[in-house]
C-alpha positions as CSV (number, residue, x, y, z in Angstrom):
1,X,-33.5,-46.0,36.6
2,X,-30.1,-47.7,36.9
3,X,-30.2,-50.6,39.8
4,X,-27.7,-49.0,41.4
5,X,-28.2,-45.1,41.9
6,X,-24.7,-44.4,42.8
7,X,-21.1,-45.6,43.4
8,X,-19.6,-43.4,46.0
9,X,-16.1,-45.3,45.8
10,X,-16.5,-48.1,47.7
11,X,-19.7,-47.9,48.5
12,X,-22.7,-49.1,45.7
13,X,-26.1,-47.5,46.6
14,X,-29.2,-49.4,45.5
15,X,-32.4,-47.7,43.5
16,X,-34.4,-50.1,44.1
17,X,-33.0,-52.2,47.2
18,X,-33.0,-55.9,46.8
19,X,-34.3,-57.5,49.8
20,X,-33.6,-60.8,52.4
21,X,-37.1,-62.3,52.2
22,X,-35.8,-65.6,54.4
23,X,-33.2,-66.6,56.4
24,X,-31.8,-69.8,59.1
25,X,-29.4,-70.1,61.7
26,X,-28.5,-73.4,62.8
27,X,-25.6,-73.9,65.8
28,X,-23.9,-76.4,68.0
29,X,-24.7,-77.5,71.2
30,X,-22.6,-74.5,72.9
31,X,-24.0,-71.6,71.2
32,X,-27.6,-73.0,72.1
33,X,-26.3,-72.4,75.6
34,X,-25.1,-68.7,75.0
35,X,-27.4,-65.8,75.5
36,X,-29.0,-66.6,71.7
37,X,-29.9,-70.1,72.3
38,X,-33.8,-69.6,71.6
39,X,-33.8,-67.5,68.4
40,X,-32.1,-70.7,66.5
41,X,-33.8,-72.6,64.0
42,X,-32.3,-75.2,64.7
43,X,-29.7,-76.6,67.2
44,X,-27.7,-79.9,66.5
45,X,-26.9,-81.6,69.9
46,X,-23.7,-83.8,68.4
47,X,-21.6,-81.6,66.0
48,X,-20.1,-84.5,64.7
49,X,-22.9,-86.0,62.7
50,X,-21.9,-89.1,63.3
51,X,-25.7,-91.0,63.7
52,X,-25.7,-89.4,60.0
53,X,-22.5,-91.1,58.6
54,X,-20.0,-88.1,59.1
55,X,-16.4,-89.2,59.3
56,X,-14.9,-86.3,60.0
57,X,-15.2,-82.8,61.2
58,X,-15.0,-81.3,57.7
59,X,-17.7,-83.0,56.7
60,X,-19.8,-82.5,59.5
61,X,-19.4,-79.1,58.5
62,X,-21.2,-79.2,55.0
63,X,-23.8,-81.0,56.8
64,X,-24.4,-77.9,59.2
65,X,-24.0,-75.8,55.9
66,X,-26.7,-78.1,54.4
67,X,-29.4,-78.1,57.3
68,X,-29.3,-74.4,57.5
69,X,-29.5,-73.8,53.7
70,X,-32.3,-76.5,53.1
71,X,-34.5,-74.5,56.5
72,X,-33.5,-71.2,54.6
73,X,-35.4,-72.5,51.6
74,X,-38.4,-74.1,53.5
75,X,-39.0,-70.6,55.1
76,X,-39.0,-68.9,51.3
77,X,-41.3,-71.6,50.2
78,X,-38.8,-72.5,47.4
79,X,-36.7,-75.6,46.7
80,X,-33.0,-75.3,45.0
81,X,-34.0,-75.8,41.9
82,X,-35.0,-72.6,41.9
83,X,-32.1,-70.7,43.3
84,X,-30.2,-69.4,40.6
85,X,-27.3,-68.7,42.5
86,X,-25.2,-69.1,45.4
87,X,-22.2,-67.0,47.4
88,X,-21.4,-69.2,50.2
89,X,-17.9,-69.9,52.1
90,X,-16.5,-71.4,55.4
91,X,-12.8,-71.4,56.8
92,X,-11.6,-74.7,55.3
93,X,-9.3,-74.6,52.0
94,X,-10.5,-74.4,48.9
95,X,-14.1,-73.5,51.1
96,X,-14.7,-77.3,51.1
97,X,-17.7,-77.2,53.6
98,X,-19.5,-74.7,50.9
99,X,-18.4,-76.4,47.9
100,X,-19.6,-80.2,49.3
101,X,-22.9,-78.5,50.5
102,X,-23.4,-77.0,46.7
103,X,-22.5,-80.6,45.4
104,X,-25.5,-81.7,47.2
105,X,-28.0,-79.2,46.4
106,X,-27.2,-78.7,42.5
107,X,-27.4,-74.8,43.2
108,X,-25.0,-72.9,40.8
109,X,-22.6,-71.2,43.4
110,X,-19.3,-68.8,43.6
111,X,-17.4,-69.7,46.6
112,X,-16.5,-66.8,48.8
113,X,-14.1,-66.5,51.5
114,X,-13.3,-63.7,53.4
115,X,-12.6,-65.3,56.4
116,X,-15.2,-64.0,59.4
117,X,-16.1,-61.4,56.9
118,X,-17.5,-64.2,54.4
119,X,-21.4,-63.5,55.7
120,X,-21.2,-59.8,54.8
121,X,-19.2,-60.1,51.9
122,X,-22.0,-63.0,50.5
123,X,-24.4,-60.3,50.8
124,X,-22.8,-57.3,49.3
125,X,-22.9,-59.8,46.0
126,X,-25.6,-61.1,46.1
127,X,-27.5,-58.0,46.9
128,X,-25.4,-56.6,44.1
129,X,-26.6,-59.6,41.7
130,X,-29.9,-59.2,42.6
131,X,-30.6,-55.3,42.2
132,X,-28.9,-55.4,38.9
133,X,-31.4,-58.5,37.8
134,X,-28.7,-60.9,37.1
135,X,-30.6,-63.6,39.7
136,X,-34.2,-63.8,40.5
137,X,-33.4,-65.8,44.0
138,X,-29.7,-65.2,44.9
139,X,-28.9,-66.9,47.9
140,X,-25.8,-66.0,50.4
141,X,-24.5,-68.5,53.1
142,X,-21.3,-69.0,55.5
143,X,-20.5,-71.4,58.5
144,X,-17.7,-72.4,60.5
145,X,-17.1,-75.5,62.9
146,X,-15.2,-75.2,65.9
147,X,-13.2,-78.8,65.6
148,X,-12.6,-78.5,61.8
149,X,-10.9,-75.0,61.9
150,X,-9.3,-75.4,65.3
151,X,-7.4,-78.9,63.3
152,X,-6.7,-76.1,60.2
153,X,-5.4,-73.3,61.8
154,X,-3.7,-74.2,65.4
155,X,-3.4,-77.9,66.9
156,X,-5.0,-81.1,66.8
157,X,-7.9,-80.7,69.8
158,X,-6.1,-83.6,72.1
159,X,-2.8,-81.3,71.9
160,X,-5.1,-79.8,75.1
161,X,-3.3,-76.5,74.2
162,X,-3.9,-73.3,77.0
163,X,-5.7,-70.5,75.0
164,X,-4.7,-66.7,75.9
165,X,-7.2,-64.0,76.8
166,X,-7.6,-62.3,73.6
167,X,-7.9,-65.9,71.7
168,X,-11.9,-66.1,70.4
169,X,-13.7,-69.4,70.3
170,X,-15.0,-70.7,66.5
171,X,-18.2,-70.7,66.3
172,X,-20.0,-74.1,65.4
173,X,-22.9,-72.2,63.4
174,X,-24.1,-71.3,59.8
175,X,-26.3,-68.6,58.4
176,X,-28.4,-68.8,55.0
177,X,-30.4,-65.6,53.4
178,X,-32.0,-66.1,50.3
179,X,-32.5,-62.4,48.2
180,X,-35.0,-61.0,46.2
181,X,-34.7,-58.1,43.9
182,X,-37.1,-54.7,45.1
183,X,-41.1,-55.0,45.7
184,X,-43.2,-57.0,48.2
185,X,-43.8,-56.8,52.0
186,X,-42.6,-58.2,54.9
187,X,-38.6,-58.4,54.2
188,X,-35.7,-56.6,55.1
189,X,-34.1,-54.4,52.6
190,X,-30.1,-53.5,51.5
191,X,-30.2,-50.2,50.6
192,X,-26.0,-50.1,50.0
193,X,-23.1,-51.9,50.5
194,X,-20.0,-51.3,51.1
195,X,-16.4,-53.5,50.2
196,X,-14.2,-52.9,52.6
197,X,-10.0,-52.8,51.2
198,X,-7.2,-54.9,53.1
199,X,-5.7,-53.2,56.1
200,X,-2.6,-54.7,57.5
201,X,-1.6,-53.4,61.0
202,X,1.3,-56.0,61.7
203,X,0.0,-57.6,63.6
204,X,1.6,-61.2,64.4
205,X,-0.3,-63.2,67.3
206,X,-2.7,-65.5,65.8
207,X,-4.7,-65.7,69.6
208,X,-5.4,-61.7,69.0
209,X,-7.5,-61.7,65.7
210,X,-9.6,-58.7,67.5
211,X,-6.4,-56.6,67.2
212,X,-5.7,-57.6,63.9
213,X,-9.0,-57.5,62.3
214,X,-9.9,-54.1,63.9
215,X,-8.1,-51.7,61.5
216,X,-10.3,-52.8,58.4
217,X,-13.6,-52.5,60.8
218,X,-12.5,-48.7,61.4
219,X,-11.8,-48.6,57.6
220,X,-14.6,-49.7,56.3
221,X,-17.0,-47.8,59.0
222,X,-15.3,-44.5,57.8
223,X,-15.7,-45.3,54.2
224,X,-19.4,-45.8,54.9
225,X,-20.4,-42.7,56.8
226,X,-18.6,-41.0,54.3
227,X,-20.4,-42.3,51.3
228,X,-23.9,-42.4,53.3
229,X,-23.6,-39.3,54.6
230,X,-24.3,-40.8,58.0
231,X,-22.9,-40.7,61.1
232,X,-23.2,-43.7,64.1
233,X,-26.6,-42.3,65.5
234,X,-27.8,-42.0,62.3
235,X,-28.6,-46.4,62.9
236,X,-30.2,-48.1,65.9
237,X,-27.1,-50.1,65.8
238,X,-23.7,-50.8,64.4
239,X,-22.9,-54.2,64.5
240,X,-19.5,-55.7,63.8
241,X,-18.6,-59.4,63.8
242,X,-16.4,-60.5,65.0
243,X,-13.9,-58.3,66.7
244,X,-15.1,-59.6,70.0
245,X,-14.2,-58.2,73.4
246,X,-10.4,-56.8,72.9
247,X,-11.3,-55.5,69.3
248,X,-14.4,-54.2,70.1
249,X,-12.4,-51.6,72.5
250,X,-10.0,-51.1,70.3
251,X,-12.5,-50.5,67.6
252,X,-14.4,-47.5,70.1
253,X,-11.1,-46.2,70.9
254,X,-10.2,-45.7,67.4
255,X,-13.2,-44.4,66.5
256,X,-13.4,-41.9,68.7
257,X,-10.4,-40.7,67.6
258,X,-11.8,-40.2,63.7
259,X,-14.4,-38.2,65.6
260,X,-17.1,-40.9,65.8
261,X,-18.4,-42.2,69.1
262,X,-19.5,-45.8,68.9
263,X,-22.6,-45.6,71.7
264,X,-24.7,-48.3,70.0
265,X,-21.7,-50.7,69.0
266,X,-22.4,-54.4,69.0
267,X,-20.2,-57.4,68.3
268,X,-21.6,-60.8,67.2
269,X,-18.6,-62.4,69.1
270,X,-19.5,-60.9,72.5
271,X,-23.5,-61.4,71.2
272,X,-23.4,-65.0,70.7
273,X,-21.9,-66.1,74.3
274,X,-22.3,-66.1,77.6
275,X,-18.3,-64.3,78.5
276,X,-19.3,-65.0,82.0
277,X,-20.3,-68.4,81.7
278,X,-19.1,-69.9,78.7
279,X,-15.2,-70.3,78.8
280,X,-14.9,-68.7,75.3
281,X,-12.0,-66.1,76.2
282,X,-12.7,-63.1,74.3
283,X,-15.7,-64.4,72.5
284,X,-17.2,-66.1,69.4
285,X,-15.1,-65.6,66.3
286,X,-15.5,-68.1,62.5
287,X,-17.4,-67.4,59.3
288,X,-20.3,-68.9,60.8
289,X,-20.8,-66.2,64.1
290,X,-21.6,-63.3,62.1
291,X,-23.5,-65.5,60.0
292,X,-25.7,-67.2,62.6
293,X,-26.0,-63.7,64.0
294,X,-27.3,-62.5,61.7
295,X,-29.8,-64.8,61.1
296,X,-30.9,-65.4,64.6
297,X,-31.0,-62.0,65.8
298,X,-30.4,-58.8,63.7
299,X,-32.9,-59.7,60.5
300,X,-35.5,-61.3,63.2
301,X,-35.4,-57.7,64.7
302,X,-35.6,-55.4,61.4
303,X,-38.2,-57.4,60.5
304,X,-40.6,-57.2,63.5
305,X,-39.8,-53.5,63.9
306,X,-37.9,-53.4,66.9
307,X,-34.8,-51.8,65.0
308,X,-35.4,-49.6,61.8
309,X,-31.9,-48.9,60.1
310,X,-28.9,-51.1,61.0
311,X,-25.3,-51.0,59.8
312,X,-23.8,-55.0,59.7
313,X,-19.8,-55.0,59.1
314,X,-18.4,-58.3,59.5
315,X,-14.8,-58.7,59.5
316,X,-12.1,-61.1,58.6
317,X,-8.2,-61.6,59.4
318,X,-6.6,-63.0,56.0
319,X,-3.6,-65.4,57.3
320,X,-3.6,-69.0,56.2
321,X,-2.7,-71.9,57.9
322,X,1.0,-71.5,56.2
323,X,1.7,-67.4,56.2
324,X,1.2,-67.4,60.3
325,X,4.0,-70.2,60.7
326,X,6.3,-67.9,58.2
327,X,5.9,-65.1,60.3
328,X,3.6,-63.0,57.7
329,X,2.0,-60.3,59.8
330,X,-2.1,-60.5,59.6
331,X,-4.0,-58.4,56.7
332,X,-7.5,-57.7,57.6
333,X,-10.8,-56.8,55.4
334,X,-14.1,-55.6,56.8
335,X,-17.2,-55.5,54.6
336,X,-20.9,-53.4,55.1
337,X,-24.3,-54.2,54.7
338,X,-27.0,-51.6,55.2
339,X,-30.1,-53.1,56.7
340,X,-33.6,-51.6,56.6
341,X,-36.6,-52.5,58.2
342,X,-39.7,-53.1,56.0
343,X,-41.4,-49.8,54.4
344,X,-43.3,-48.4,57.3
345,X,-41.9,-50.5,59.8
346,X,-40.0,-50.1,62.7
347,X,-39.3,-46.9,65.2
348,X,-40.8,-43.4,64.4
């Protein structure tokens, strides 16, 4: 039987699903304060490495990146050596974070970068890599820092700028999964993924990235029930990340009118935070969000049981740090990951 059973457009569906059999999430000091604080591997009290050497906030980054990969491989019982490849991206140019941490661990890797999508999109290939047999241990990664991609993208932090209400705070986070192709117990399998196609709405404001990534999210979740022949109740939850608070009710609204009521919608931006108590606007946004997310808490809960079928679509707005200042309007992309609890597992 082919690894892939069928390609309904945009959507691959797996024979024999590939499967996460380990994963990490490793955050700052502010998203161990937020509401997911305890389901961390690991929380690093001083983002900027320095008692490690770090000179800057990019490379602080990579370190993050690293930590998370290296606990990601300790849980899989495995060492680098034996990962035959890598997708893995961040927000810097040129993914630098991702492409420093590979440097370190000798892993072969393709850099990815989809912006907040990158987790999702990581996974879609890999999962693709793996099912076909191309890679034994596949391993897909993305994080984000708060300082290095506030420098990249807006002002310096000692500009002191005020944010608006739709602006979304970077996460300071990473996520690692290392995949497996089908058999064995106790992991969580992909049973399709879907690539999501660039939606551009016009939209300008760099502080509204809800707004602008919301379009592909509605894209993409159409595309998918139509290929699976699903519908929203059909999963214990739909997940997106990260559209955050404005997106996510624009994303409901939008829904609804494609016919499709959103009742168990999630976001990992309004997941990841405290909105009441953790001056983050709209919520979490950055590569690393859906990422650490995912890590900390969806995969965690497919694989105790708690949720049997869940649909993941992270999304990502496509400016650079140049096409904003030009005036370019704001494309967005939203990729899906179909998660399943063990065989057996989770709620009858």
């Amino acid at each position: 039987m082919s690894a892939v059973s069928a390609r309904r457009r945009d959507t691959l569906l797996f024979a024999a699903p590939p499967r996460i059999c380990a994963w990490a999430a490793v955050g700052g000091k502010k998203e161990g304060e937020g509401p997911l604080g305890p389901a961390f591997d690991e929380l690093v009290p001083d983002a900027s490495f320095a008692a490690e050497g770090c000179a800057s906030w990019e490379d602080a980054e990579s370190r993050l990146q690293q930590r998370c990969i290296r606990r990601c491989l300790r849980k899989a019982g495995v060492t680098a050596r034996q990962v035959e490849l890598a997708f893995a991206g961040d927000l810097q140019a040129q993914c630098t974070a991702s492409s420093y941490t590979m440097r370190a661990l000798g892993v072969p890797f393709a850099g990815v970068y989809g912006a907040c999508s990158t987790m999702a999109e990581s996974l879609c290939l890999a999962a693709a890599f793996a099912a076909a047999g191309y890679s034994e241990r596949t391993l897909a990664a993305a994080s984000s820092h708060f300082c290095a991609a506030e420098r990249q993208f807006r002002t310096p932090l000692n500009y002191g700028g005020k944010r608006t209400p739709t602006a979304q705070w970077t996460a300071t986070a990473a996520g690692a999964c290392l995949l497996r192709p089908a058999g064995g117990g106790g992991a969580v399998e992909i049973p399709s993924v879907t690539f999501g196609r660039v939606q551009d709405y016009e939209i300008r404001d760099i502080n509204n990235m809800g707004a602008a990534m919301m379009p592909a999210a509605a894209s993409t979740l159409l595309a998918c029930f139509a290929a699976l022949h699903a519908a929203p109740q059909d999963f214990d939850a739909v997940i997106t990340g990260d559209l955050g608070a404005v997106g996510s009710e624009l994303l409901c609204i939008q829904m609804r009118k494609e016919g499709y009521a959103l009742e168990n919608h999630l976001d990992c931006g309004c997941l990841l935070y405290d909105r009441d108590e953790q001056p983050v606007k709209a919520g979490g946004s950055g590569a690393g969000c859906s990422a650490a997310v995912l890590c900390a808490h969806i995969l965690p809960q497919l694989a105790a049981g708690r949720w049997r079928r869940v649909l993941f679509v992270a999304t990502g707005a496509l400016m650079s740090q140049a096409t904003f200042l030009q005036g370019q309007t704001i494309p967005g992309i939203a990729h899906a990951v179909e998660l399943a609890a063990p065989a057996g597992e989770g709620k009858a």
